[in-house]
VOVEX-961131 format. One record per residue: x, y, z of N, C-alpha, C in turn. Coordinates in nm, 3 decimals. Layout:
residues N
n.c1, n.c2, n.c3, ca.c1, ca.c2, ca.c3, c.c1, c.c2, c.c3
X, Y, Z, X, Y, Z, X, Y, Z $
...
END
This chain:
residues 99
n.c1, n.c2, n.c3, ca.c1, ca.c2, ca.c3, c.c1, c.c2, c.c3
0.086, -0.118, 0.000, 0.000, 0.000, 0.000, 0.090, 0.124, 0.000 $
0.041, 0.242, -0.055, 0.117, 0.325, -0.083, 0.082, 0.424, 0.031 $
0.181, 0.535, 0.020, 0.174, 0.656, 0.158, 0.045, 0.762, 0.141 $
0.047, 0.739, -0.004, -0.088, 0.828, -0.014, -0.259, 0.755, -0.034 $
-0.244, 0.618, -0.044, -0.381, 0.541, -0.007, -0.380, 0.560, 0.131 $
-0.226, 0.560, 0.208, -0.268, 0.516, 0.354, -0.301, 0.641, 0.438 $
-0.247, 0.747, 0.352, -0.329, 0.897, 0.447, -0.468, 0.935, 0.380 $
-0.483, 0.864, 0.303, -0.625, 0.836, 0.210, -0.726, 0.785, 0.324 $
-0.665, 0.695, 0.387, -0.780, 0.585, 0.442, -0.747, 0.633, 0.611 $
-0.620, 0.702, 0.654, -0.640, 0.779, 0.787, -0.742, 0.895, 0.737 $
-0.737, 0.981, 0.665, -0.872, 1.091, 0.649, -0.987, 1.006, 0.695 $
-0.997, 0.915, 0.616, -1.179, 0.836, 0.610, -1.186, 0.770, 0.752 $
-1.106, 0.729, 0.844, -1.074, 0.686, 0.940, -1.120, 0.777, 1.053 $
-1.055, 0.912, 1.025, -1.075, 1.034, 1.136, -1.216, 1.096, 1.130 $
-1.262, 1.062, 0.990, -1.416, 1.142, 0.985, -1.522, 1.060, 1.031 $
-1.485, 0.904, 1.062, -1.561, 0.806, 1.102, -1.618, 0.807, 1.229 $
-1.465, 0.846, 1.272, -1.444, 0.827, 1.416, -1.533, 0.959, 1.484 $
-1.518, 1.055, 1.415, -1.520, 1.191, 1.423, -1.692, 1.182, 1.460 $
-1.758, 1.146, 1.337, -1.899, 1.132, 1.291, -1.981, 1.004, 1.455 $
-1.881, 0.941, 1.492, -1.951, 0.818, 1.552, -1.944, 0.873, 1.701 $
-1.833, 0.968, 1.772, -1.804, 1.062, 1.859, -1.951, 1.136, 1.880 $
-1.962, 1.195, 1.768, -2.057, 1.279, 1.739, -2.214, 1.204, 1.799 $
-2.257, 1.131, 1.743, -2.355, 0.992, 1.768, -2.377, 0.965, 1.894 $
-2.222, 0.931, 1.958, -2.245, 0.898, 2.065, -2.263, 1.004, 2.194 $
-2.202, 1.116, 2.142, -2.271, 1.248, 2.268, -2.425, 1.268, 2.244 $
-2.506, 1.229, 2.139, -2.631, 1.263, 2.087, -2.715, 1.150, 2.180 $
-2.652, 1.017, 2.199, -2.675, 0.916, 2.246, -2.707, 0.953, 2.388 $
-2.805, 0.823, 2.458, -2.835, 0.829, 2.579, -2.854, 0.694, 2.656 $
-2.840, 0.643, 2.714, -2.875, 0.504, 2.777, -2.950, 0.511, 2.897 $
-3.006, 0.411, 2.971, -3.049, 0.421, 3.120, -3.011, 0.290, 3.239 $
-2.961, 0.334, 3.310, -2.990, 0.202, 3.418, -3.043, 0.200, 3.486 $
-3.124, 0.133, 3.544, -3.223, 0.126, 3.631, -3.191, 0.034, 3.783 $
-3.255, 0.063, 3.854, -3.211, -0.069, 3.988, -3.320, -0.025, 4.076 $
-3.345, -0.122, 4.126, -3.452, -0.124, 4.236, -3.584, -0.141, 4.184 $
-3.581, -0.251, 4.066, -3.745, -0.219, 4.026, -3.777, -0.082, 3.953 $
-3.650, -0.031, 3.940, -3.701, 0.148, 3.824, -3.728, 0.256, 3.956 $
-3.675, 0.210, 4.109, -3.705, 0.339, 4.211, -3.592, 0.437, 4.193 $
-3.479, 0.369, 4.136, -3.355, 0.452, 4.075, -3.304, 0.455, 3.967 $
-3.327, 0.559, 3.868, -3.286, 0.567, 3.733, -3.139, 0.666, 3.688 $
-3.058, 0.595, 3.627, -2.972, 0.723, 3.605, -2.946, 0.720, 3.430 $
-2.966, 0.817, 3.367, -2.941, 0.807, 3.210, -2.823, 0.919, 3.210 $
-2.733, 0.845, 3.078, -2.651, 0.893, 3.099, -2.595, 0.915, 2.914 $
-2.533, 1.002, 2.886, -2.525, 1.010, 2.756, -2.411, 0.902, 2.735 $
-2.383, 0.849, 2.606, -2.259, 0.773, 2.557, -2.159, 0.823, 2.546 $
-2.114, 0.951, 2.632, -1.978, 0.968, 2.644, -1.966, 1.019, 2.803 $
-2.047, 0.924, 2.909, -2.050, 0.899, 3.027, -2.094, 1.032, 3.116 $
-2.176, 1.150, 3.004, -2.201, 1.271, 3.075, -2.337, 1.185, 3.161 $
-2.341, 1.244, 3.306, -2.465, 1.215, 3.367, -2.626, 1.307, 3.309 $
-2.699, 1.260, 3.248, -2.825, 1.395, 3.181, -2.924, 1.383, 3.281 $
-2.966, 1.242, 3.367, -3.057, 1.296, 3.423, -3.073, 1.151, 3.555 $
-3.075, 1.215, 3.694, -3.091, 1.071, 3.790, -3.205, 1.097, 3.846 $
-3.322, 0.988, 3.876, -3.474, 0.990, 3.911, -3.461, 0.908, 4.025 $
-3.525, 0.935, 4.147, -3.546, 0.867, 4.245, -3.712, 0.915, 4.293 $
-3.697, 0.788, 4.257, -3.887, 0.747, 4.310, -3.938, 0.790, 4.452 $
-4.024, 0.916, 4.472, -4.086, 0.884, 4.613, -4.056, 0.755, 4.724 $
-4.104, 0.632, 4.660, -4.106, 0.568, 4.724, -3.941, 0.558, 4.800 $
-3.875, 0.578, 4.765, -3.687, 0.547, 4.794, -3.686, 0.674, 4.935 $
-3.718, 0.724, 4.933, -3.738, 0.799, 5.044, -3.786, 0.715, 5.225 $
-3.819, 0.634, 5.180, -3.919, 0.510, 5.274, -3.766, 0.425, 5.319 $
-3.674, 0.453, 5.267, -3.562, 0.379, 5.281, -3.396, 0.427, 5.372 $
-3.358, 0.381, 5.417, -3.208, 0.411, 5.482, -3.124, 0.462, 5.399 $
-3.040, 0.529, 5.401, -2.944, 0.620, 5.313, -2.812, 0.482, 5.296 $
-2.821, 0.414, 5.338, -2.741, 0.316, 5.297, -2.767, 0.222, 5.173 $
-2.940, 0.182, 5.193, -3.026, 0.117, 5.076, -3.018, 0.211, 4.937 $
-3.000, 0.376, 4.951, -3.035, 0.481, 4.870, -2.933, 0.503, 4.793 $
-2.835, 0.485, 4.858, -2.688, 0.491, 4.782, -2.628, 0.375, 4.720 $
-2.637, 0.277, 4.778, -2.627, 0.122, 4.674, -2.742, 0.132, 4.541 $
-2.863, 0.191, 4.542, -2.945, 0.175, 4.472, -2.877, 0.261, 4.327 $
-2.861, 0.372, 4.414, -2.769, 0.491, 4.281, -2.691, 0.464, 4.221 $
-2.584, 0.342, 4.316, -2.464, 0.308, 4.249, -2.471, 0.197, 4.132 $
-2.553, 0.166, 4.174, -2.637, -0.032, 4.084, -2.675, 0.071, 3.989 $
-2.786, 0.198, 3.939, -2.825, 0.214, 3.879, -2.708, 0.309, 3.776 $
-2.634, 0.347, 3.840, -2.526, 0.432, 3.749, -2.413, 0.321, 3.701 $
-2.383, 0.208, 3.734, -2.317, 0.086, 3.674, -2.365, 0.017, 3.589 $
-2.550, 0.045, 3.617, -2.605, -0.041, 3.512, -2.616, 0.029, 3.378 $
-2.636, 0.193, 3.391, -2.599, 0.279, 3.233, -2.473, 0.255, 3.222 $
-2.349, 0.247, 3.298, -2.247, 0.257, 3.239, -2.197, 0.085, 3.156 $
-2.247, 0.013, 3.195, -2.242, -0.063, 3.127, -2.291, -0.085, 3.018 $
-2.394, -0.020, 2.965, -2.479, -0.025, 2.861, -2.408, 0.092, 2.788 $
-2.355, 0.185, 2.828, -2.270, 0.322, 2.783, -2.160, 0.258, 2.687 $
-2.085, 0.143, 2.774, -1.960, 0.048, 2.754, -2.036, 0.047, 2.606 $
-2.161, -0.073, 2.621, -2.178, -0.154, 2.467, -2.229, -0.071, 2.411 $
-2.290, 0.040, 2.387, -2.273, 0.133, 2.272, -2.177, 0.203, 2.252 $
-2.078, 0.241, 2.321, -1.956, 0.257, 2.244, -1.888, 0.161, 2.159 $
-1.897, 0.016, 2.222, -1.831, -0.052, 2.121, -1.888, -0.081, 1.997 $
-2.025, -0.091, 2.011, -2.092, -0.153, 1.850, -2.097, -0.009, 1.797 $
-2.099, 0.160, 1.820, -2.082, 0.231, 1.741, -1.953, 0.231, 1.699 $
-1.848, 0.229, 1.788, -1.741, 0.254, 1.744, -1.696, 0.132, 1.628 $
-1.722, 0.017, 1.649, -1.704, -0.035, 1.559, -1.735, -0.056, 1.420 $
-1.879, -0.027, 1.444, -1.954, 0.026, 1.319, -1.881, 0.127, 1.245 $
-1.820, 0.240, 1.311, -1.731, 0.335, 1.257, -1.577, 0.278, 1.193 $
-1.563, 0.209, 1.250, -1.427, 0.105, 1.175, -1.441, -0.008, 1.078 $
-1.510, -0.030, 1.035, -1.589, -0.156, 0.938, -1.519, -0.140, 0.826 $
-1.464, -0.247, 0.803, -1.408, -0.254, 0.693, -1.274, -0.203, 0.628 $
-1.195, -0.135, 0.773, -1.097, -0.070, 0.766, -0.980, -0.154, 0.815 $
-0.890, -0.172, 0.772, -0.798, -0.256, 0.808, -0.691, -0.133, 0.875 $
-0.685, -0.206, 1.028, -0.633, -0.156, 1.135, -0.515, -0.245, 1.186 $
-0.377, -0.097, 1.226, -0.253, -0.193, 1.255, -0.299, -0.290, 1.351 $
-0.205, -0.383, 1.330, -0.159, -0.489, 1.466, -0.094, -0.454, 1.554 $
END
């Protein structure tokens, strides 16, 4: 491959990446815990947009309230995780990437 296919295919590479970046701040996920008494959504580039706690969570110990937050902000970030990877990958398709 030559030096100018291969800054050919870094351009198309950077606008991919660029474009799928883009996607993923637009993006949003949610985790939930406790039956949905704690919600935290969070965009795909791990900004927090919005955490809901149910009336009912109030009925509860600040120990129960804070495990609940934490289950529910692990459970978007995990879901944060797999849409980064299937966008990001989607953004690399077909691109042959060093070893």
């Amino acid at each position: 491959m030559d030096m100018k296919a291969l800054m050919e295919q870094a351009k198309q590479l950077q606008s991919k990446v660029s474009d799928a970046q883009n996607q993923l701040e637009k993006s949003s996920v949610k985790g939930i815990a406790g039956n949905g008494l704690t919600i935290v959504e969070m965009s795909g580039k791990y900004d927090l947009i919005k955490l809901t706690l149910s009336p009912d969570l109030i009925k509860e110990d600040m120990e129960t309230i804070t495990a609940l937050i934490s289950a529910a902000f692990n459970d978007a970030k995990s879901k944060a995780d797999d849409l980064i990877d299937k966008v990001m990958s989607s953004a690399t398709a077909g691109m042959p990437l060093p070893e």
